[in-house]
C-alpha positions in Angstrom: 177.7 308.7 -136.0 177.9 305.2 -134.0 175.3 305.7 -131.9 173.4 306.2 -134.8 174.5 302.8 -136.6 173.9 301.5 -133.2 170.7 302.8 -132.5 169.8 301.9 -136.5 171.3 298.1 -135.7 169.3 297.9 -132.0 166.3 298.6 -134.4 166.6 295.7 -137.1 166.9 293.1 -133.9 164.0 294.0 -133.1 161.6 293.5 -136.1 159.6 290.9 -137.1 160.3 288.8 -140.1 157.9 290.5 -142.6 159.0 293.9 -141.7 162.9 292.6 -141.8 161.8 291.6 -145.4 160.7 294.8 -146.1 163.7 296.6 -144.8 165.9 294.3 -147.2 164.1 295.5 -150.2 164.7 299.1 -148.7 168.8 298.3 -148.1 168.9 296.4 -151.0 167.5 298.7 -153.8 164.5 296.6 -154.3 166.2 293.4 -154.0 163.7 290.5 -153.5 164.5 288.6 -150.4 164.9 284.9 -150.7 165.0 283.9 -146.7 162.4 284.1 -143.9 165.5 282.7 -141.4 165.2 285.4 -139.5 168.8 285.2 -137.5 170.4 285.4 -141.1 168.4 288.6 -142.4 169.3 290.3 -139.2 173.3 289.5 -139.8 172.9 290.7 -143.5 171.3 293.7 -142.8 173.7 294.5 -140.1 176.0 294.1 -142.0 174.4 296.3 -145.0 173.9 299.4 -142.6 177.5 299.2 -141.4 178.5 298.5 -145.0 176.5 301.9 -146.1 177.7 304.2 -143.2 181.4 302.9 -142.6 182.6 301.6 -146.2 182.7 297.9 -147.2 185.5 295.9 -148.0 188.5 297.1 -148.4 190.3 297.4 -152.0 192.8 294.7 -150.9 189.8 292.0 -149.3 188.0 292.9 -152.8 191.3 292.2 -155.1 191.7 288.7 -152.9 188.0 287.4 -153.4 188.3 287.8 -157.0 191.9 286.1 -156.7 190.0 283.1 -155.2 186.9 283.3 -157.2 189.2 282.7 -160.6 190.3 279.2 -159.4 186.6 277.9 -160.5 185.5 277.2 -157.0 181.8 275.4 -157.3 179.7 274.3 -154.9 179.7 270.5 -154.9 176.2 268.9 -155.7 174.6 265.6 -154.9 174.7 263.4 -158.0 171.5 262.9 -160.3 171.5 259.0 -159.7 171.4 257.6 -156.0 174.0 255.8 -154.8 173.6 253.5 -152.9 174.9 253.2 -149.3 177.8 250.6 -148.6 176.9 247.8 -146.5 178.7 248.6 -142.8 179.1 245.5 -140.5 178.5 246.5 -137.4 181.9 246.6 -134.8 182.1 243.2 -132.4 182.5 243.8 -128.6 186.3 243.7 -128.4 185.2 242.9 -124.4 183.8 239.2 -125.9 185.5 236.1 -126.8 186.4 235.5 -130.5 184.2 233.1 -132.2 184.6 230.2 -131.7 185.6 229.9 -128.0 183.9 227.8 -125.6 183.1 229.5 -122.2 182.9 227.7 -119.2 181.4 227.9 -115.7 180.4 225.8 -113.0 176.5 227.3 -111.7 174.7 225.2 -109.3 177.0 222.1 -109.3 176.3 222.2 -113.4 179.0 222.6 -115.8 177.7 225.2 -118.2 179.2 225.2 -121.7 178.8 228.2 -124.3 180.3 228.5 -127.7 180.7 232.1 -129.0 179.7 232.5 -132.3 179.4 235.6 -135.4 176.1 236.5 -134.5 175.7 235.4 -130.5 176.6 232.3 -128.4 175.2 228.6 -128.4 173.9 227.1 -125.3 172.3 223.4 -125.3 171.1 223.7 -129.0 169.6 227.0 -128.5 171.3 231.0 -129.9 171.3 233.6 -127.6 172.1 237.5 -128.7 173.8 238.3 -125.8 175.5 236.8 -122.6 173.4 238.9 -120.3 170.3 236.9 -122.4 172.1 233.7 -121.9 172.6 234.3 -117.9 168.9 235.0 -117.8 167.8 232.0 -119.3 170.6 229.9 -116.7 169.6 231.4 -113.4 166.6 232.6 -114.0 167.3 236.7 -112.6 165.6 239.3 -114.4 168.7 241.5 -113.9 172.4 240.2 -114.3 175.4 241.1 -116.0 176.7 238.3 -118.6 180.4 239.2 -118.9 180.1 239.2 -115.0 178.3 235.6 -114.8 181.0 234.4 -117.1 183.8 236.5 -115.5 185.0 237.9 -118.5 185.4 241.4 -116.6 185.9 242.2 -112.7 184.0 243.4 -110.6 184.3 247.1 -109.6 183.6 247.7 -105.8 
């Protein structure tokens, strides 16, 4: 009798959507089928086969679904009016300076003076977005490290 159900389940993995379709209106007395997913018609008629030739739930399962579906369970729903998204300000590098410190560095027998601010750092009049864009604009290298230049972390050999 397994090797039947086996045989029987071997057989539904193996059919197209359309014809899995057509077998749930066959296992389902006429049922219209609502999906095309085809991995979740092959689970539910699996299941339906092995439901048919080896019993379904059991009287206990049967008695506890209907305990749980009297507590008025509901699937939640998205409400009618949108709402709108709360405003998230994005997280500071705890790695940088609080505002309102003033780095400094000696670069090239210049003193170099930056003030951290909300949004960025002040250099000679002029905002910068990051330190790395600040050390650009200094030395001039395409490629450096601004909490390096400014030796706010160590470097790792």
């Amino acid at each position: 009798m397994e090797t039947t159900l086996l045989r029987e389940i071997r057989r539904i993995q193996q059919l197209s959507v359309n014809e899995l379709v057509e077998e749930w209106s066959r296992l389902y007395n006429g049922e219209a089928c609502r999906s095309r997913n085809r991995p979740y018609l092959v689970k539910r008629l699996c299941w339906r086969l092995q439901e048919r030739r080896l019993g379904g739930l059991s009287d206990r399962a049967r008695a506890r679904l209907e305990e749980l579906g009297q507590t008025g369970f509901q699937r939640a729903r998205t409400p009618d009016v949108a709402v709108p998204a709360p405003v998230v300000k994005p997280m500071r590098d705890l790695r940088l300076p609080s505002p309102g410190t003033v780095l400094t560095r000696q670069y090239h027998g210049r003193e170099i003076r930056v003030v951290t601010l909300d949004a960025g750092f002040e250099f000679e009049g002029a905002v910068f977005a990051s330190l790395s864009a600040l050390a650009r604009e200094i030395t001039g290298s395409s490629h450096i490290n601004g909490k390096l230049f400014f030796a706010l972390v160590a470097r790792k050999r």
